[in-house]
C-alpha positions as a Markdown table, in Angstrom:
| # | Residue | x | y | z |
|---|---|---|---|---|
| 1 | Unk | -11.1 | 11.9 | -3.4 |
| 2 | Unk | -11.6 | 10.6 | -7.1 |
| 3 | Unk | -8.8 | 8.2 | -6.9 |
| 4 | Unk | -9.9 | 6.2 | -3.7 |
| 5 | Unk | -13.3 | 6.4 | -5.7 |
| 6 | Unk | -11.6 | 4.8 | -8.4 |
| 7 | Unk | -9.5 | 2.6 | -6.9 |
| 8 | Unk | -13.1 | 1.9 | -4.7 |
| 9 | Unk | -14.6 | 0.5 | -7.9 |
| 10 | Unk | -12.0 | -1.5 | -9.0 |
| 11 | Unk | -11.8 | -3.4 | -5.5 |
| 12 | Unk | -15.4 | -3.4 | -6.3 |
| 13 | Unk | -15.0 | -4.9 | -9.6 |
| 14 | Unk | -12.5 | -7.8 | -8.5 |
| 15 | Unk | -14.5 | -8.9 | -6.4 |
| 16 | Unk | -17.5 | -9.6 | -8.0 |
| 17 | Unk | -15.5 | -10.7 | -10.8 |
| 18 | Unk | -13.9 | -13.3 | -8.7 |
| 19 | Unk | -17.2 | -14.1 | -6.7 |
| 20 | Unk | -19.1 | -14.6 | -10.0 |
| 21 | Unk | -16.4 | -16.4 | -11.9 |
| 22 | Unk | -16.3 | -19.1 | -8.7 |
| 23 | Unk | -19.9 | -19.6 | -8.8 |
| 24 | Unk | -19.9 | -20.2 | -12.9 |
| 25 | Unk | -16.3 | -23.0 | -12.8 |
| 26 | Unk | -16.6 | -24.2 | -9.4 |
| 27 | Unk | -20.6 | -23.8 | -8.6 |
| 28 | Unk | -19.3 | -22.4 | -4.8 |
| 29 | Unk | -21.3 | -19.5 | -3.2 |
| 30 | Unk | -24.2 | -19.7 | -5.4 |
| 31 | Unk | -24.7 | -23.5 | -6.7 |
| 32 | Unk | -24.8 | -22.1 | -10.2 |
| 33 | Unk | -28.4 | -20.5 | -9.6 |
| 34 | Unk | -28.5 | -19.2 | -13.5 |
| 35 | Unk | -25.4 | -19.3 | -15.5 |
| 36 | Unk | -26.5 | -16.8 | -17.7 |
| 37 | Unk | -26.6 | -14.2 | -14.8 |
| 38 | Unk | -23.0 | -15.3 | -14.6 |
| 39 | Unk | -22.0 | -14.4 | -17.1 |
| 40 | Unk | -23.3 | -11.0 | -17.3 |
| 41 | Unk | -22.4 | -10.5 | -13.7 |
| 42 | Unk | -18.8 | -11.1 | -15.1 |
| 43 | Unk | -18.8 | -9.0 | -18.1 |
| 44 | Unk | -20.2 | -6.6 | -15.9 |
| 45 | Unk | -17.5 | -6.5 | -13.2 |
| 46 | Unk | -14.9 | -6.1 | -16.1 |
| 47 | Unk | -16.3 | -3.0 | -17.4 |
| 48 | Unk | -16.6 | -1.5 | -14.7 |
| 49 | Unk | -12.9 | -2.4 | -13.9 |
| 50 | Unk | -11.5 | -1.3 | -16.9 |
| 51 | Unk | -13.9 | 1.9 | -16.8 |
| 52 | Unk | -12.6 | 2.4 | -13.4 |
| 53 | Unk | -8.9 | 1.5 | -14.6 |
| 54 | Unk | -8.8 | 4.2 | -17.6 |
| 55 | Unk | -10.8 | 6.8 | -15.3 |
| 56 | Unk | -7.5 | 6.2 | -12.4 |
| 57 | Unk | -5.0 | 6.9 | -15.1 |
| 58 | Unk | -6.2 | 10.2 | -16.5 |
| 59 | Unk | -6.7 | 11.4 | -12.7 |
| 60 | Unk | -3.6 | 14.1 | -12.0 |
């Protein structure tokens, strides 16, 4: 169960990453409501992915 929680976040994670990262270069789902939120939206998708990514590898 913690590895399909795992690999559950970093689905999660891509896709906001992606959805977010549209929005701030290509002003798509959102029409670039704040680019500030963006960003942090971004940052935020990558930590979690990377949190989720290191958490995956020490799973047995």
């Amino acid at each position: 169960m913690p590895k399909a929680l795992c690999l559950t976040g970093m689905v999660i994670a891509i896709v906001v990453f992606l959805l977010f990262l549209l929005d701030l270069i290509v002003k798509v789902p959102f029409q670039r409501a704040d680019p500030i939120m963006d960003v942090v939206f971004v940052l935020c998708a990558g930590t979690l992915g990377f949190i989720s990514w290191m958490t995956f590898r020490e799973q047995d």
